[in-house]
N, C-alpha and C positions, 0 to 999 in steps of 0.2 A: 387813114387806116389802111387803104390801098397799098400805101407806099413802103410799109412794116412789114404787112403781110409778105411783098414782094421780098423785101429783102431780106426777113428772118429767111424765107424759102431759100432765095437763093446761097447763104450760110450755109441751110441743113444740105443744102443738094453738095454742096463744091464741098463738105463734111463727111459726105456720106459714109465713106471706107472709115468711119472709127465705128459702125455699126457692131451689134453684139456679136460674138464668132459662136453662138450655142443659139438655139431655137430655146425662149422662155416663155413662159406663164405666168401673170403678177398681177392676185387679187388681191384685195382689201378690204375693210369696214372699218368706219370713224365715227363716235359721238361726238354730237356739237353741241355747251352748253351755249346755245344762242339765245344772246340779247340782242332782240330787234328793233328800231324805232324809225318809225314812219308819219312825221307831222307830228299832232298830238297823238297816234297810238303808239301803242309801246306792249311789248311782248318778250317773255322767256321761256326760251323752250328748250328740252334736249333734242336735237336733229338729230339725223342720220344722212350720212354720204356712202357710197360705194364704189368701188372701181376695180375695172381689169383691163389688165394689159396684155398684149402679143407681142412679144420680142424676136426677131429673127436674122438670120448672118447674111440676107441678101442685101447688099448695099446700096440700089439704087430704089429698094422702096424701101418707104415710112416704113415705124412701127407705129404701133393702134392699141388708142387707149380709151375706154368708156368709163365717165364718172358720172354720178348720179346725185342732186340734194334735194331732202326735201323738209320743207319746212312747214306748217299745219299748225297754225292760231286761229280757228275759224271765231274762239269767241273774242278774239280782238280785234279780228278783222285784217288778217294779216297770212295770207298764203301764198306761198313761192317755192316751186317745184322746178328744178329745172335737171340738164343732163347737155354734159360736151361729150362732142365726139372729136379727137385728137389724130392728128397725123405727126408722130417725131422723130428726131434721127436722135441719134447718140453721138453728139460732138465731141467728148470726151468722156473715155473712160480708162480710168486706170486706179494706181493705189490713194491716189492726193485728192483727187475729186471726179465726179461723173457730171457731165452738163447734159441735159437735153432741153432741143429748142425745138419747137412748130406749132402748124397752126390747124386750124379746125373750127366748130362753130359750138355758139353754147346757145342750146335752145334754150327759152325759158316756155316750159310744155304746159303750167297753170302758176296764173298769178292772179290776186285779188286784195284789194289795199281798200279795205271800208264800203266794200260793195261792188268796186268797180272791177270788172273782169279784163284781162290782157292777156298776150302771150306774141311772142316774135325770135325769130332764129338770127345770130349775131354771128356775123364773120370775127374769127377771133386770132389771137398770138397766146404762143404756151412755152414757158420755159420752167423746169424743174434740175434743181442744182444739189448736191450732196457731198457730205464731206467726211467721208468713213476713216476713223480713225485706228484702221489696223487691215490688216487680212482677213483672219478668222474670225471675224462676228466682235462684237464690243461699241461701244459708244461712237455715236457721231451725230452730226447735224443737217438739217434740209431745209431747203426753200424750197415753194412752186408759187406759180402766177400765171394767170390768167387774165389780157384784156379785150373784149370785143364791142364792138363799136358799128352802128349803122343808122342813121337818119334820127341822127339828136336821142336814139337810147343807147347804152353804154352800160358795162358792168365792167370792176374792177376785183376782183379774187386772191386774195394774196396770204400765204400762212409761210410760218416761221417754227421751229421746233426742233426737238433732238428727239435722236431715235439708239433704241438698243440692238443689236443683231444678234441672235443665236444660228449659228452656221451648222446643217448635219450634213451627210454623207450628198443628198438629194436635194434638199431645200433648206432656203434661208428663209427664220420668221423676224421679221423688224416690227418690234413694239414702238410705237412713235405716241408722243405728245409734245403741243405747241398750243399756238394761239393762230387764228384767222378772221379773216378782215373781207367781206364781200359790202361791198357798195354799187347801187344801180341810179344809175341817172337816166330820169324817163320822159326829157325833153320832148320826145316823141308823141307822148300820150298827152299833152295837154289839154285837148279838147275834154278829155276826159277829168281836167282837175286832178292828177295824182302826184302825190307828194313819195317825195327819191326816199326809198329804204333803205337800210343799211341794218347789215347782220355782222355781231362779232362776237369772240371770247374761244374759251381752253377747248380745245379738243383733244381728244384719245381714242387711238386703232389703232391696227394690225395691218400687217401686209405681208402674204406669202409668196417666195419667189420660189417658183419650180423648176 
Protein backbone atom coordinates (compact mmCIF):
# COMPACT_ATOMS: atom_id res chain seq x y z
CA UNK A 1 0.00 0.00 0.00
CA UNK A 2 3.05 2.15 0.81
CA UNK A 3 4.36 1.66 -2.49
CA UNK A 4 0.85 3.19 -4.54
CA UNK A 5 0.60 5.67 -2.10
CA UNK A 6 4.25 6.91 -3.09
CA UNK A 7 3.75 6.85 -6.49
CA UNK A 8 0.13 7.82 -7.22
CA UNK A 9 1.89 11.19 -5.20
CA UNK A 10 4.59 11.36 -7.04
CA UNK A 11 2.07 11.49 -10.57
CA UNK A 12 0.06 14.11 -8.85
CA UNK A 13 3.24 16.12 -7.66
CA UNK A 14 5.29 15.89 -11.46
CA UNK A 15 1.14 16.86 -12.63
CA UNK A 16 0.63 19.42 -10.78
CA UNK A 17 0.51 22.49 -13.47
CA UNK A 18 -2.86 21.02 -15.07
CA UNK A 19 -4.40 22.34 -11.68
CA UNK A 20 -7.69 24.36 -11.99
CA UNK A 21 -6.86 28.04 -13.21
CA UNK A 22 -10.24 29.52 -11.16
CA UNK A 23 -10.46 29.04 -7.27
CA UNK A 24 -13.96 26.42 -6.88
CA UNK A 25 -16.39 25.15 -4.49
CA UNK A 26 -17.99 21.60 -5.28
CA UNK A 27 -20.79 20.22 -2.98
CA UNK A 28 -23.00 17.30 -3.15
CA UNK A 29 -25.67 14.83 -1.83
CA UNK A 30 -26.19 11.10 -3.02
CA UNK A 31 -28.97 8.52 -2.12
CA UNK A 32 -27.78 5.07 -1.77
CA UNK A 33 -30.40 2.32 -2.26
CA UNK A 34 -28.05 -0.09 -0.21
CA UNK A 35 -28.10 -3.79 -0.10
CA UNK A 36 -25.76 -4.81 2.54
CA UNK A 37 -24.71 -8.42 3.46
CA UNK A 38 -22.40 -9.44 6.12
CA UNK A 39 -22.28 -13.45 6.92
CA UNK A 40 -25.81 -14.48 7.40
CA UNK A 41 -27.05 -10.68 8.06
CA UNK A 42 -28.28 -9.03 5.33
CA UNK A 43 -29.87 -5.52 5.16
CA UNK A 44 -31.54 -2.54 2.73
CA UNK A 45 -31.25 0.55 3.23
CA UNK A 46 -31.48 4.02 1.49
CA UNK A 47 -28.02 5.71 2.67
CA UNK A 48 -26.75 8.96 2.46
CA UNK A 49 -23.28 10.33 1.33
CA UNK A 50 -21.98 13.94 1.24
CA UNK A 51 -19.26 15.73 -0.07
CA UNK A 52 -17.32 18.98 -0.69
CA UNK A 53 -14.60 20.12 -2.36
CA UNK A 54 -11.97 23.10 -2.72
CA UNK A 55 -10.49 23.63 -5.84
CA UNK A 56 -7.83 26.21 -6.39
CA UNK A 57 -4.99 27.48 -9.28
CA UNK A 58 -2.11 27.04 -6.89
CA UNK A 59 -0.18 24.19 -8.44
CA UNK A 60 1.96 22.74 -5.93
CA UNK A 61 -0.85 22.07 -3.37
CA UNK A 62 -3.64 19.46 -3.46
CA UNK A 63 -7.05 20.17 -3.74
CA UNK A 64 -9.35 18.88 -0.72
CA UNK A 65 -12.10 16.90 -0.67
CA UNK A 66 -14.50 15.74 2.41
CA UNK A 67 -17.09 12.73 1.81
CA UNK A 68 -19.08 11.41 4.15
CA UNK A 69 -21.30 7.65 4.32
CA UNK A 70 -23.51 6.66 6.46
CA UNK A 71 -25.19 3.52 6.87
CA UNK A 72 -27.76 2.63 9.98
CA UNK A 73 -29.36 -1.06 10.22
CA UNK A 74 -29.30 -1.15 13.99
CA UNK A 75 -32.12 -3.76 13.66
CA UNK A 76 -30.03 -6.02 11.53
CA UNK A 77 -27.21 -5.56 13.12
CA UNK A 78 -25.42 -3.74 10.67
CA UNK A 79 -23.71 -0.10 11.04
CA UNK A 80 -21.02 1.67 9.05
CA UNK A 81 -20.37 5.30 9.24
CA UNK A 82 -17.46 6.46 7.81
CA UNK A 83 -15.71 9.78 6.09
CA UNK A 84 -12.40 10.33 3.67
CA UNK A 85 -10.52 13.07 3.70
CA UNK A 86 -8.82 13.66 0.07
CA UNK A 87 -5.76 15.27 -1.02
CA UNK A 88 -5.88 15.63 -5.35
CA UNK A 89 -4.47 17.19 -8.13
CA UNK A 90 -6.16 17.66 -11.40
CA UNK A 91 -4.08 15.49 -13.96
CA UNK A 92 -6.17 16.44 -16.66
CA UNK A 93 -8.36 18.63 -17.66
CA UNK A 94 -9.69 19.72 -20.71
CA UNK A 95 -12.78 19.10 -23.23
CA UNK A 96 -12.33 14.94 -23.75
CA UNK A 97 -11.91 14.06 -20.05
CA UNK A 98 -10.86 15.35 -16.46
CA UNK A 99 -8.59 12.87 -14.25
CA UNK A 100 -7.92 13.45 -10.76
CA UNK A 101 -5.71 11.17 -8.65
CA UNK A 102 -4.64 11.25 -4.70
CA UNK A 103 -4.61 10.16 -1.80
CA UNK A 104 -5.89 10.63 1.77
CA UNK A 105 -7.43 8.39 4.60
CA UNK A 106 -10.85 6.89 5.04
CA UNK A 107 -11.78 6.70 8.44
CA UNK A 108 -14.29 4.43 9.36
CA UNK A 109 -15.69 6.85 12.68
CA UNK A 110 -18.47 3.71 13.79
CA UNK A 111 -19.01 0.39 12.82
CA UNK A 112 -20.88 -2.66 14.22
CA UNK A 113 -21.64 -6.07 12.55
CA UNK A 114 -24.07 -8.15 15.06
CA UNK A 115 -22.70 -6.57 18.22
CA UNK A 116 -19.46 -6.24 17.79
CA UNK A 117 -18.07 -2.57 17.84
CA UNK A 118 -14.86 -1.19 15.51
CA UNK A 119 -13.59 1.69 13.97
CA UNK A 120 -9.87 2.44 12.35
CA UNK A 121 -8.40 5.27 9.89
CA UNK A 122 -6.92 3.64 6.50
CA UNK A 123 -4.09 5.24 4.56
CA UNK A 124 -5.72 5.41 1.21
CA UNK A 125 -5.48 6.09 -3.03
CA UNK A 126 -8.28 8.18 -4.80
CA UNK A 127 -8.77 8.63 -8.30
CA UNK A 128 -12.04 10.23 -9.93
CA UNK A 129 -12.29 10.16 -13.92
CA UNK A 130 -15.06 12.13 -16.25
CA UNK A 131 -15.98 12.30 -19.46
CA UNK A 132 -18.18 15.32 -20.55
CA UNK A 133 -19.52 15.22 -23.62
CA UNK A 134 -19.73 18.91 -24.73
CA UNK A 135 -18.98 22.28 -23.33
CA UNK A 136 -22.03 23.72 -22.22
CA UNK A 137 -23.51 21.28 -19.76
CA UNK A 138 -25.23 17.90 -21.46
CA UNK A 139 -24.61 14.28 -20.94
CA UNK A 140 -21.58 12.42 -19.78
CA UNK A 141 -20.06 9.77 -17.75
CA UNK A 142 -17.73 9.21 -14.26
CA UNK A 143 -15.96 6.90 -12.32
CA UNK A 144 -14.38 7.41 -8.87
CA UNK A 145 -12.45 4.84 -6.55
CA UNK A 146 -11.35 4.65 -3.61
CA UNK A 147 -8.70 2.00 -1.84
CA UNK A 148 -7.15 1.83 1.62
CA UNK A 149 -5.34 -0.56 3.10
CA UNK A 150 -3.56 -1.07 6.68
CA UNK A 151 -2.77 -4.20 8.87
CA UNK A 152 -5.09 -6.91 7.09
CA UNK A 153 -8.33 -4.23 7.08
CA UNK A 154 -8.95 -2.87 3.68
CA UNK A 155 -11.93 -1.14 1.84
CA UNK A 156 -12.46 -1.04 -1.75
CA UNK A 157 -15.16 1.87 -3.14
CA UNK A 158 -15.84 2.08 -6.44
CA UNK A 159 -19.03 3.64 -8.47
CA UNK A 160 -19.73 4.02 -12.08
CA UNK A 161 -22.57 6.33 -13.61
CA UNK A 162 -23.65 9.02 -16.00
CA UNK A 163 -24.29 12.47 -15.22
CA UNK A 164 -26.46 15.42 -16.72
CA UNK A 165 -24.85 19.21 -16.61
CA UNK A 166 -26.82 22.22 -16.65
CA UNK A 167 -24.31 25.19 -17.13
CA UNK A 168 -25.57 29.04 -15.85
CA UNK A 169 -23.71 32.13 -15.86
CA UNK A 170 -22.05 31.16 -12.18
CA UNK A 171 -22.53 27.51 -11.48
CA UNK A 172 -22.76 24.14 -12.88
CA UNK A 173 -25.49 21.61 -11.39
CA UNK A 174 -24.53 17.77 -12.40
CA UNK A 175 -27.44 15.44 -11.81
CA UNK A 176 -25.56 12.19 -11.54
CA UNK A 177 -26.89 8.57 -11.31
CA UNK A 178 -24.96 5.06 -11.35
CA UNK A 179 -24.33 2.24 -9.38
CA UNK A 180 -21.68 1.61 -6.35
CA UNK A 181 -19.79 -1.06 -4.93
CA UNK A 182 -17.98 -0.53 -1.25
CA UNK A 183 -16.46 -3.85 0.09
CA UNK A 184 -14.44 -4.00 3.58
CA UNK A 185 -12.14 -6.69 4.42
CA UNK A 186 -11.57 -6.99 8.23
CA UNK A 187 -8.70 -9.42 8.44
CA UNK A 188 -7.84 -7.21 11.20
CA UNK A 189 -10.49 -7.58 13.53
CA UNK A 190 -10.51 -11.33 13.83
CA UNK A 191 -10.08 -11.75 17.30
CA UNK A 192 -13.25 -10.19 17.17
CA UNK A 193 -15.01 -12.86 14.81
CA UNK A 194 -16.30 -10.37 12.13
CA UNK A 195 -17.37 -11.36 8.99
CA UNK A 196 -16.23 -8.66 5.66
CA UNK A 197 -19.40 -6.51 4.65
CA UNK A 198 -20.20 -5.37 1.43
CA UNK A 199 -22.49 -2.48 0.48
CA UNK A 200 -23.90 -2.10 -3.11
CA UNK A 201 -26.68 -0.77 -5.76
CA UNK A 202 -28.21 2.59 -7.75
CA UNK A 203 -27.41 5.73 -6.45
CA UNK A 204 -28.78 9.28 -7.30
CA UNK A 205 -27.40 13.07 -6.30
CA UNK A 206 -26.40 16.21 -7.09
CA UNK A 207 -23.41 18.19 -7.36
CA UNK A 208 -22.95 22.02 -7.41
CA UNK A 209 -19.90 23.51 -8.80
CA UNK A 210 -19.33 27.24 -8.00
Amino acid sequence: MKSILSALFLIAFTTATAQADALALKFGAQGWQTSAQSGPLEADKNAVSLWAALEHPIPILPNVKIRSFDFDAQKELMVLKSTDYLFYYEVLDNLAVDLDIGIGAHQIRSGEIAGVKFDKTLPAAYGALRFPFGTEGGLGLYAEGLYGSESSVSVTDLELGVSFTFSFSVIDLHLLGGYRVMSYRLGGFNEDALTDPDFDGVTLGFEFDI
